[in-house]
Steps between C-alpha positions, in 0.01 A plus 500: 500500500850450338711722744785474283297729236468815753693787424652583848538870375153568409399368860772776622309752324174382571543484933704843439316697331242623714792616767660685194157674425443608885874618498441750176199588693633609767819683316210671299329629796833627677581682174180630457509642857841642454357687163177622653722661798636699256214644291316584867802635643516317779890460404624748338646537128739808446644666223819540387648833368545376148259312258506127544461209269460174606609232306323156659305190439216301685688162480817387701721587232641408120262774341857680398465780670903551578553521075196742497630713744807573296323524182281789706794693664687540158192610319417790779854597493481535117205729610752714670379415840700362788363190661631262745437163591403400836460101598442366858795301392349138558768243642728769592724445837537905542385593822521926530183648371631574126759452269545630134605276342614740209492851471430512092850616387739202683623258236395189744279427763642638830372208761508137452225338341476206839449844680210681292326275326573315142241715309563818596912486460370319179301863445810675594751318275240574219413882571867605529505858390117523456374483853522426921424176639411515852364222746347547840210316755340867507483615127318852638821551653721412183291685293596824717831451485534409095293824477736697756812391455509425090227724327245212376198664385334138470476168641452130384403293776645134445195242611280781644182380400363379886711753668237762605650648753646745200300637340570457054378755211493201240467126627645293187473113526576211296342211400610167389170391370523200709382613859320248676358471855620688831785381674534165623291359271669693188749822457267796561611737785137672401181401297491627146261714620795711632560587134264783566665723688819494201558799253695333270474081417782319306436175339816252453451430133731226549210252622153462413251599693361204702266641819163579317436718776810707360380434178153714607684735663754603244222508229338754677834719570761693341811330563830453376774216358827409575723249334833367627835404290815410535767744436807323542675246641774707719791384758501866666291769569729706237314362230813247354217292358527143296259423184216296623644277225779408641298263783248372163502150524674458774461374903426794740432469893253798577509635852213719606354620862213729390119480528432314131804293377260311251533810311842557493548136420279483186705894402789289471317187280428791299829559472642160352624381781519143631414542891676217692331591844381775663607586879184700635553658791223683754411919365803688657735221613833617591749278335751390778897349398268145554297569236712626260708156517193291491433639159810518350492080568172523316590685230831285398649730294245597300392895481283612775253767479295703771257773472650838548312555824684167654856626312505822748517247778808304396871564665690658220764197478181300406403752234833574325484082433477437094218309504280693705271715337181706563186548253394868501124536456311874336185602496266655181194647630244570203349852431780609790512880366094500556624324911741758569269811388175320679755475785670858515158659453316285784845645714479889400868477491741620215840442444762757396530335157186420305622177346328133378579172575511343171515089702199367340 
């Protein structure tokens, strides 16, 4: 046997493999423990004062559910209601037991995005004027004070899909159409089987549909679609934005530390643009002086462009630089008048001003 004609990789795999299947195993088994604990009781799920909507996924991330939560918030406040947003506030270094991160009227976050997370000051730069951000370990606890303190009469729940110990009126999750196998073997926090137990399902109509198990599934069920775009190409969160143009043709160095940076690297082929390289940090990195230098040496001059969930993390000498931009991304979600009245009657909840989105 010609040695020299063995892939050492598919070897890798092969000895692998059956660890990586007992390890989802066993994850499945602990989450399906967790989840049955629940529905018998045996620990407790409570209920908050004010509806909740969870906004979630079954995968590790990249099913965009940050740009979806925004999208939601400023269609129920066209509804007249008053929602607020409440994350655990993932990667976060606060330590007390909350923070709000805005109160829905400030003109800027009021905390440091290092301290509560890059998503939800990312939330919170985006919902000025429209809505609270608040993060917190115990979301019970920030859900009572939101309610309390500021007069929310609703709640969207940030990545609340496997939190059971509060209890949700709608359970919305979304789908990339690509799920695979539990974690370690794939992505999946839960089976698609979880899909079940969700009141609302959005598709990303940005990919095609690959798991034929999803495939079944979403035959079978009403569901939703969601397509992202690029909105501009920006240097601050004040919306001084640069034609998309103006890079056409030329070299970029893309910077990204989120879940799926394939995507955002093939938004910005889209775009005309001639990619010289593409620094790809781990979900959530925080970007230390180190790094910034590194990739200012990589980029040698030419413009460099992060994703506006990395931008909130940068020192603001680093962001008032000329060539350093950000590439804001929107959501369309199709039939999203039919979403929002599926979603307000499923809540019992009305606003003080009848109103509809028109985002479709």
């Amino acid at each position: 046997m010609a040695l020299h004609n063995i892939d050492p990789s598919r070897i890798i795999s092969r000895v692998a493999y059956p660890f990586l299947g007992a390890s989802a195993g066993v994850y499945f088994l602990v989450q399906s423990a967790w989840r049955l604990s629940h529905e018998l009781g045996v620990v407790p799920s409570h209920q908050a004062p004010i509806p909740v909507i969870s906004v979630g996924n079954i995968s590790m991330g990249g099913a965009g559910k940050t740009p979806f939560v925004m999208f939601l918030v400023e269609r129920l406040v066209e509804q007249g209601l008053r929602p607020c947003v409440v994350s655990r506030g993932y990667r976060g270094s606060y330590a007390t037991e909350h923070l709000l991160v805005s109160d829905g009227t400030s003109v800027t976050p009021k905390i440091d995005a290092k301290i509560v997370g890059d998503e939800p000051f990312l939330l919170a730069s985006n919902l000025k004027n429209k809505a609270p951000v608040m993060v917190g370990r115990d979301r019970l606890k920030c859900i009572r004070y939101v309610h309390s303190n500021l007069k929310s009469d609703l709640v969207v729940l940030d990545d609340g899909f496997q939190h059971l110990k509060l209890k949700r009126d709608v359970d919305i999750v979304l789908v990339s159409g690509r799920e695979d196998h539990m974690f370690p073997l794939g992505g999946l926090r839960e089976p698609l089987s979880a899909l079940s137990r969700a009141d609302m399902i959005i598709v990303d109509g940005n990919q095609e549909v690959t798991c034929r198990k999803m495939r079944e599934f979403l035959s079978s069920h009403e569901h939703f679609t969601y397509q992202s775009y690029p909105v501009g190409l920006m240097r601050d969160d004040l919306c001084h934005t640069s034609n998309f143009d103006d890079l056409k043709g030329k070299d970029v160095l893309l910077v990204s530390a989120i879940a799926n940076p394939v995507r955002f690297r093939k938004t910005a082929e889209t775009l005309g643009w001639r990619i010289s390289g593409h620094i790809v940090y781990r979900d959530h990195h925080i970007y230390s002086s180190k790094d910034l230098t590194h990739i200012l040496e990589i980029a040698k001059g030419v413009p460099i462009v992060f994703t506006e969930k990395d931008w909130v993390k940068l020192t603001p000498e680093f962001q008032q630089r000329s060539d350093v931009f950000f590439l804001r991304i929107g959501l369309r979600v199709a039939n999203s008048e039919k979403l929002i009245e599926e979603l307000v009657e499923r809540l019992g909840v009305h606003g003080s001003e009848q109103k509809t989105g028109s985002n479709n």
